[in-house]
C-alpha positions in Angstrom: 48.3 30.5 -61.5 44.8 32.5 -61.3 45.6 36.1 -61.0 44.3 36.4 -57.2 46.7 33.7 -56.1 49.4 35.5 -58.1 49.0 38.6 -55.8 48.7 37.1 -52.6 52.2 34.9 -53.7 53.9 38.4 -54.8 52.6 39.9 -51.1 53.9 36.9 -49.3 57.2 37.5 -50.8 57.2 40.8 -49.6 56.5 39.8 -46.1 59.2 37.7 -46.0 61.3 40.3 -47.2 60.5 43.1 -44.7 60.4 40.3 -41.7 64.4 39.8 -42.9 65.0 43.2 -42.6 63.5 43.9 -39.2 64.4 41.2 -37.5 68.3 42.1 -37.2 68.2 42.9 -33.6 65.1 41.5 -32.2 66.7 39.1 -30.1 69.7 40.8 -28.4 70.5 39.8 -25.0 69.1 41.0 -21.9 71.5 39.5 -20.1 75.2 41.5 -19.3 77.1 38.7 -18.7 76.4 37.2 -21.7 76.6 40.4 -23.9 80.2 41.2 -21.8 80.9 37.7 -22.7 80.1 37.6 -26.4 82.1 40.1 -27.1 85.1 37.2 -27.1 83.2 34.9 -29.1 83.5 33.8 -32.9 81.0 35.4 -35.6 79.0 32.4 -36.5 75.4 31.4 -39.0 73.6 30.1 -37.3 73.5 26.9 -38.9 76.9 26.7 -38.1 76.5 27.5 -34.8 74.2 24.8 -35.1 77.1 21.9 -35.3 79.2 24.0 -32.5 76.6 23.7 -30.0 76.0 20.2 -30.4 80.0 19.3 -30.2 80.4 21.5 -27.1 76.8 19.5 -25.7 78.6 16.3 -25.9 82.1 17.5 -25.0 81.1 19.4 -21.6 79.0 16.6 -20.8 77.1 17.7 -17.4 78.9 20.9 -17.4 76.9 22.1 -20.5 73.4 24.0 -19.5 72.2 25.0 -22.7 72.8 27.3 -25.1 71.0 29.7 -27.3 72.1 31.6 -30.3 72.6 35.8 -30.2 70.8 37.2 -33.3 72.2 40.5 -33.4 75.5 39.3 -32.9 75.6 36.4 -34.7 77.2 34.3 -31.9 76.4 31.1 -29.9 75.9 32.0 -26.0 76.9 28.3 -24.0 75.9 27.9 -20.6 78.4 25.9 -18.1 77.7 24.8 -14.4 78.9 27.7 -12.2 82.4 26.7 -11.1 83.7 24.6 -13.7 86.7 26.5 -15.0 87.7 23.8 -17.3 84.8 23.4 -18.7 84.1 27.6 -19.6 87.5 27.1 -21.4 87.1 24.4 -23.3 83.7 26.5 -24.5 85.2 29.4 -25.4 88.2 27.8 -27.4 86.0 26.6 -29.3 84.4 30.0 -30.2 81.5 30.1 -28.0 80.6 33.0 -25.7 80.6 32.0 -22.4 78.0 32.2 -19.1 78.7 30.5 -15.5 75.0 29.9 -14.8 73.7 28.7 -10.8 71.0 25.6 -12.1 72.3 22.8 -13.6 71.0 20.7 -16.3 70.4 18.1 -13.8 68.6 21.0 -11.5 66.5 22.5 -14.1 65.4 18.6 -15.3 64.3 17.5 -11.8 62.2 20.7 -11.9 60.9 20.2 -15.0 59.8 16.1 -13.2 58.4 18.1 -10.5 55.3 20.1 -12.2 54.7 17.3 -14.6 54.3 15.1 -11.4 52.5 17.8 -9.7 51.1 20.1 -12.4 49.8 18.2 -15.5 46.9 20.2 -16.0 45.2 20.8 -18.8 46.3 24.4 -20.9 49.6 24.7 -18.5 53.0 24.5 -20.4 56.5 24.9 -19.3 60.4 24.4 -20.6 63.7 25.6 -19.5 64.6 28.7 -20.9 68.6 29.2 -21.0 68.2 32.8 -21.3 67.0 32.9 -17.7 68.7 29.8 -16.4 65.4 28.6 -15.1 61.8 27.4 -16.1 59.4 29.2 -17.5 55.9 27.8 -16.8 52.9 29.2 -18.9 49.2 28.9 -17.8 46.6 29.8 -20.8 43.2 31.0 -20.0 41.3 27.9 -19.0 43.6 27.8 -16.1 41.5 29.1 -13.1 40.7 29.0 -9.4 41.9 25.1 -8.1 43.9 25.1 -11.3 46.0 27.9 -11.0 46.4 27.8 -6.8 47.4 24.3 -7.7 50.5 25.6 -10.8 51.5 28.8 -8.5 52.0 26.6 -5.1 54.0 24.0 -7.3 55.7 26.9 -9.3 56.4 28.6 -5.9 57.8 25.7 -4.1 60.6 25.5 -6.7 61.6 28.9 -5.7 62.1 31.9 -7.9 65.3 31.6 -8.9 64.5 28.0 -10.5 60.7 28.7 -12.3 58.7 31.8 -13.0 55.2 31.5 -13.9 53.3 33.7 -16.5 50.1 33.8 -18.4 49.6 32.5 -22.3 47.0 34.0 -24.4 44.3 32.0 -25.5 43.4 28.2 -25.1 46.3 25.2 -26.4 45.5 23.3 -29.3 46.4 21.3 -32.6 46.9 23.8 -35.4 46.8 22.0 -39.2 47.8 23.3 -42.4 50.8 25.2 -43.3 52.3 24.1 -46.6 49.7 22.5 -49.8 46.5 21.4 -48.6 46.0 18.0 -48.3 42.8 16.0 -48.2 41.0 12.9 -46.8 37.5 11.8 -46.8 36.3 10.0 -43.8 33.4 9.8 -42.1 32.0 12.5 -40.4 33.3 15.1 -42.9 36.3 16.3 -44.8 39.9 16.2 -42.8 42.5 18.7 -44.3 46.0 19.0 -43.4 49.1 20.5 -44.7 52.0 18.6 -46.4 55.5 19.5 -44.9 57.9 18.9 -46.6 58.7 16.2 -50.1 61.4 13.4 -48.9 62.2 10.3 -50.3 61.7 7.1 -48.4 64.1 4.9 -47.4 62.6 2.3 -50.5 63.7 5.4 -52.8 60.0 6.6 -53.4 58.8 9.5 -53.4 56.4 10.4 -50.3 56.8 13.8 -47.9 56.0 14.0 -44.3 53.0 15.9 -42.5 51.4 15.7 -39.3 51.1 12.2 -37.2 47.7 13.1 -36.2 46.7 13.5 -39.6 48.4 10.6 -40.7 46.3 9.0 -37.4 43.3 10.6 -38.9 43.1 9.8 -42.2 45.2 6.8 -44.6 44.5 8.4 -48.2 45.5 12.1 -49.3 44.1 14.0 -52.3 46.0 17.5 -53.2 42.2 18.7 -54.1 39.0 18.3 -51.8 37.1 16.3 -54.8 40.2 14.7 -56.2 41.0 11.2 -56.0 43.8 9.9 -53.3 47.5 10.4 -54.7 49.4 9.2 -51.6 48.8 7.2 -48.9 50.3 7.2 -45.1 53.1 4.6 -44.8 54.4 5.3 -40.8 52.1 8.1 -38.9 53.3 8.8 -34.9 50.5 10.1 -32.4 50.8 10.5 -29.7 54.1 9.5 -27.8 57.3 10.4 -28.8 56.4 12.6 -31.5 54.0 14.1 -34.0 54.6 12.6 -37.3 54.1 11.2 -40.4 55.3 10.0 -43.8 53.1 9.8 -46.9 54.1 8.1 -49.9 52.7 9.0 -53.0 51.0 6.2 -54.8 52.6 7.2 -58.7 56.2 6.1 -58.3 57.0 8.8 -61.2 55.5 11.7 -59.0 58.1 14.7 -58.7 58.4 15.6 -55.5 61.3 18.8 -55.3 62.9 19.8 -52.3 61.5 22.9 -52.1 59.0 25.5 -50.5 56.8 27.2 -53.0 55.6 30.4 -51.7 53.6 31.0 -54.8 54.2 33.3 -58.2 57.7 31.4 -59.2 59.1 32.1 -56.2 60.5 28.9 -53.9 63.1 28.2 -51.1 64.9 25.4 -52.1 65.2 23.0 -49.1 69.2 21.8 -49.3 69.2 20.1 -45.4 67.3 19.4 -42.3 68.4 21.5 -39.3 68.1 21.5 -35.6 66.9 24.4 -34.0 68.3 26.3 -31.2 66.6 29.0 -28.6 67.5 32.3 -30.0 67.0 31.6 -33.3 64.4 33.2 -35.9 62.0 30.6 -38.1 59.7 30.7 -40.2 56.4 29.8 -40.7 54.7 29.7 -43.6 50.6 28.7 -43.6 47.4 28.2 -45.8 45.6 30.0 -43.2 47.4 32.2 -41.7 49.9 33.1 -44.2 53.8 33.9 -43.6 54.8 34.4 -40.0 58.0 34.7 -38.5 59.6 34.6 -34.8 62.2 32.5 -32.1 62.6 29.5 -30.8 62.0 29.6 -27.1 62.5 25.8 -25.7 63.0 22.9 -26.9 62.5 19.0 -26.0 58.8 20.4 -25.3 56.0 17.5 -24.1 52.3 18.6 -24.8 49.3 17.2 -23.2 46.4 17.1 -25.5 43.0 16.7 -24.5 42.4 13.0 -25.5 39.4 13.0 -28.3 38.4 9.7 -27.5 38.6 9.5 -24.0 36.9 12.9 -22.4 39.4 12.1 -19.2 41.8 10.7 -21.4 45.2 12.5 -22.3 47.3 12.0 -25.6 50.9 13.1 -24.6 53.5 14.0 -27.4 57.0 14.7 -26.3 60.1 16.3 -27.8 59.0 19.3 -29.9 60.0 22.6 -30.6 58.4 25.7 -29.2 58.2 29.2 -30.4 56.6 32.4 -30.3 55.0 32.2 -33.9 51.5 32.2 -34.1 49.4 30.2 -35.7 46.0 29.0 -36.1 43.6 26.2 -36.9 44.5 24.9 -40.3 48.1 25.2 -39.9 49.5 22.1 -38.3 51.6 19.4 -41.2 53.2 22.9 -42.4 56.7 23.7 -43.0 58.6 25.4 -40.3 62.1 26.8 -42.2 64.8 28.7 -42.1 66.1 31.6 -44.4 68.6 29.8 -45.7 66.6 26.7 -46.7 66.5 24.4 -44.1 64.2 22.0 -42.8 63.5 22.7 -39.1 60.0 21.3 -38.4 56.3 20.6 -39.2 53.3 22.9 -37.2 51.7 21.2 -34.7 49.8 22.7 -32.1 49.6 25.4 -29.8 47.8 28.9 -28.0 47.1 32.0 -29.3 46.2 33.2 -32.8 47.8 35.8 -35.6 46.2 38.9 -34.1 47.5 38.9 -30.3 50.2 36.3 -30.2 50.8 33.3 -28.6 53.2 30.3 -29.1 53.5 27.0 -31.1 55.0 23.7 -30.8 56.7 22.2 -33.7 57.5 18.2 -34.5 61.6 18.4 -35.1 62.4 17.4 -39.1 65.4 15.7 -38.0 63.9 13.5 -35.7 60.8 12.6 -37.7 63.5 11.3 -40.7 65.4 9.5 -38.4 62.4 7.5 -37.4 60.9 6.8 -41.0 64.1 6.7 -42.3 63.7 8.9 -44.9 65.7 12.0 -46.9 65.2 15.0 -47.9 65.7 15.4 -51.7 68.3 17.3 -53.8 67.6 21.0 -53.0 67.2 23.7 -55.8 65.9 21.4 -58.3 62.4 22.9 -59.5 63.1 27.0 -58.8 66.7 26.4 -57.4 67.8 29.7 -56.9 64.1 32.1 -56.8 64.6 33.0 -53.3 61.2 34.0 -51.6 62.8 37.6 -50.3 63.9 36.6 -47.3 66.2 39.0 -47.4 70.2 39.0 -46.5 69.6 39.7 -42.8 72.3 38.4 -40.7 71.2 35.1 -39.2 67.8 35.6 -39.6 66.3 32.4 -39.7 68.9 30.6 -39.5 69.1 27.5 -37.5 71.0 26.3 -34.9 71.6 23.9 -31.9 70.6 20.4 -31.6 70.4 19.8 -27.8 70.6 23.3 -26.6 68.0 23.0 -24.2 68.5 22.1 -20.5 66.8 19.2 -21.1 63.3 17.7 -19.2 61.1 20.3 -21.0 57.7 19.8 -20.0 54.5 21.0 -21.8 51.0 20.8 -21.0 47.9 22.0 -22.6 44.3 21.5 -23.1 44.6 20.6 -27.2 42.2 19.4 -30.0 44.0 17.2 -32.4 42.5 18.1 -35.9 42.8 18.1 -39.2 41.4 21.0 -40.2 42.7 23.9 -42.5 41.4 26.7 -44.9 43.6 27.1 -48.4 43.1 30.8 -48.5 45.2 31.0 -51.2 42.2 31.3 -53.9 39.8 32.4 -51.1 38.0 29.0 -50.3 37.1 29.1 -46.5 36.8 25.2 -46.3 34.6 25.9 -43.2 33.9 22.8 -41.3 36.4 20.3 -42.3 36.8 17.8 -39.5 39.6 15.8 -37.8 38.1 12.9 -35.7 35.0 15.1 -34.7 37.4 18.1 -34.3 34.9 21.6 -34.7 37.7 23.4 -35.3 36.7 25.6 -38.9 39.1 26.5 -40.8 39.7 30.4 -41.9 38.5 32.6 -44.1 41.0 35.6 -45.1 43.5 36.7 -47.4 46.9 35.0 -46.3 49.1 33.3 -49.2 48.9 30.3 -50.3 52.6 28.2 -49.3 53.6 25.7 -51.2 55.9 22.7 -51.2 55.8 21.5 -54.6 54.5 17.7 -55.8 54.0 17.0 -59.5 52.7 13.8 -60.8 53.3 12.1 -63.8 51.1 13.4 -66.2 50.7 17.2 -65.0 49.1 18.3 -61.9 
């Protein structure tokens, strides 16, 4: 490893480290009842958490109105339909803290109907938050005059104790890089993604998954911007029901860990694919933008991206997971993990940037293996055991909750499917890689290189 990557490895570890140890309390509850109610409940990992919420979502049935996990306290918070005694009961035996909540699932879903029927506009987003018991609809800056008159009156008519309405930083969009940089020549320029995360396919090859609109963009990947192909797309999704794709590498022999290589000798070994849950910290780690850390906010998200074929055109992708970690162009394909090594989701798109915030919408791992019907590999092998300094914070990271959202998340934006990324790991810019005419230039910087380790027959 040249010296230069080396150091920016060491200082990624380091970040991940210190974002462990400050993270402890970030996301207590604002809410008394819940913090009252807590107090009762069972000390859980998240992860584990993870399988409580999803047996509670199919026991309670309509009753259940989401749920989101307590970092500080390390406990699962279940919402139940106010009035349903049985149901709180049944919730709490089984080690959940408990909240009687006035919208239903069904309520908060038919609200959810209501601005996409009446509010699809470009750069506008919204999902249920279960924090709030209502929906929390987000309008970037594009969102103006007729626009915005046109979100507040829908937003208003579902009344303030259903939907709130805020402001999001900076425009929606595709973000495209995140783990090693992969490359495709077609014409028009070069298109760069990130890979995810090494599977094996359900043929028992090796292959990993990235981005759909990548895998939509481009069929053959190179791990170098001059190199030759080394894997070729097999299944890519985009748009519709989700932003995926599998890539299987063209040496059958290739060694393909599951693992996330953050650089020096350090790696998280990737031992399962989790769900995540609102409440819960992830992170994120990207060839432009470097390590980055932060919650799940809603999930079951639908984005609206600005259609690059059609200039009235939109190309809709539903059921992601959105956050409050940034990210920027030349993250998107990336892996989005946990501390604890596991498997949460691949960067897709979103608003805001590093420097003042924003949020980002991730493609679920679990859902994009059940549709290629792929695996991940035997964690650890490769590094099993070199820990990137996350750090022994409780929970942090951790993942939780399949099906802890309300349900009916909607989310719309203005967006830019590309495929374009800078690996800033040995300071190469790639400036102007393209996506299917995407202008969107990748960075420049000092963030670490992340990797999720390939090796081919015959060194790499």
């Amino acid at each position: 490893m040249p010296k230069r990557k080396a150091a920016i490895a060491v200082g990624g570890v380091a970040a991940l480290g210190a974002a462990a140890l400050l993270l402890p309390n970030a996301m207590a509850s604002q809410d008394k009842d819940a913090t009252a109610a807590a107090g009762t409940a069972k000390t859980l990992k998240a992860t584990d958490a993870s399988t409580l919420s999803a047996q509670l979502q199919k026991q309670l049935g309509t009753a259940f109105a989401g749920a989101y996990y307590e970092n500080g306290k390390q406990q699962l918070v279940v919402n139940v339909a106010r009035g349903d005694q049985n149901a709180m009961a049944r919730a709490r035996q089984a080690g959940a803290a408990v909240r009687e909540v006035d919208n239903s699932t069904t309520e908060l879903q038919a609200a959810a109907k209501t601005l996409k029927t009446k509010a699809t506009i470009p750069g506008t987003a919204w999902a249920v938050d279960p924090r709030t018991d209502k929906v929390v609809v987000s309008a970037d800056s594009t969102v103006t005059g007729a626009k915005w008159d046109r979100l507040e009156s829908t937003v208003e008519g579902l009344g303030s104790d259903m939907a709130t309405l805020r402001k999001s930083s900076g425009t929606f969009k595709t973000f495209v890089s995140g783990g090693d940089a992969i490359f495709s020549q077609v014409q028009g320029g070069n298109v760069r993604c990130s890979l995810g995360f090494n599977v094996t396919a359900s043929d028992g090859s090796p292959a990993f998954l990235t981005a759909g609109h990548c895998g939509v963009a481009a069929k053959e990947w190179s791990d170098s911007q001059t190199g030759q192909p080394i894997a070729t797309v097999d299944q890519a999704n985009f748009p519709g029901d989700g932003d995926f794709s599998l890539v299987k590498y063209d040496d059958p022999a290739t060694q393909a860990p599951s693992e996330v290589n953050a650089g020096n000798g350090q790696t998280v070994p990737i031992t399962q694919a989790v769900d995540a849950t609102v409440g819960s910290t992830v992170f994120r780690m990207g060839s432009t933008t470097g390590l980055h850390n932060g919650q799940v906010t809603g999930l079951d998200a639908t984005v609206n991206f600005q259609s690059e074929t059609d200039p009235n055109g939109v190309d809709t992708v539903t059921g992601l997971i959105q956050t409050n970690v940034c990210a920027e162009p030349g993250d998107s394909g990336g892996s989005l993990f946990t501390q604890d090594g596991g498997a949460v989701g691949l960067t897709s798109g979103g608003s805001g940037d590093c420097t003042s915030g924003g949020e980002t919408f991730f493609q679920p791992v679990t859902t994009a293996l059940e549709a290629t019907g792929a695996t991940l590999g035997d964690g650890g092998q490769a590094g099993a055991g070199d820990q990137a300094g996350a750090g022994d914070e409780a929970g942090a990271g951790d993942q939780a909750g399949a099906g802890d959202q309300a349900g009916g998340d909607e989310v719309g934006g203005a967006a830019d499917p590309s495929a374009s990324a800078g690996d800033q790991a040995a300071g190469d810019g790639a400036a102007g890689n393209q996506a299917a005419g995407d202008q969107g230039a990748a960075q420049s910087g000092t963030a670490q290189h992340h990797r999720s380790r390939h090796h081919h027959s015959g060194g790499n």
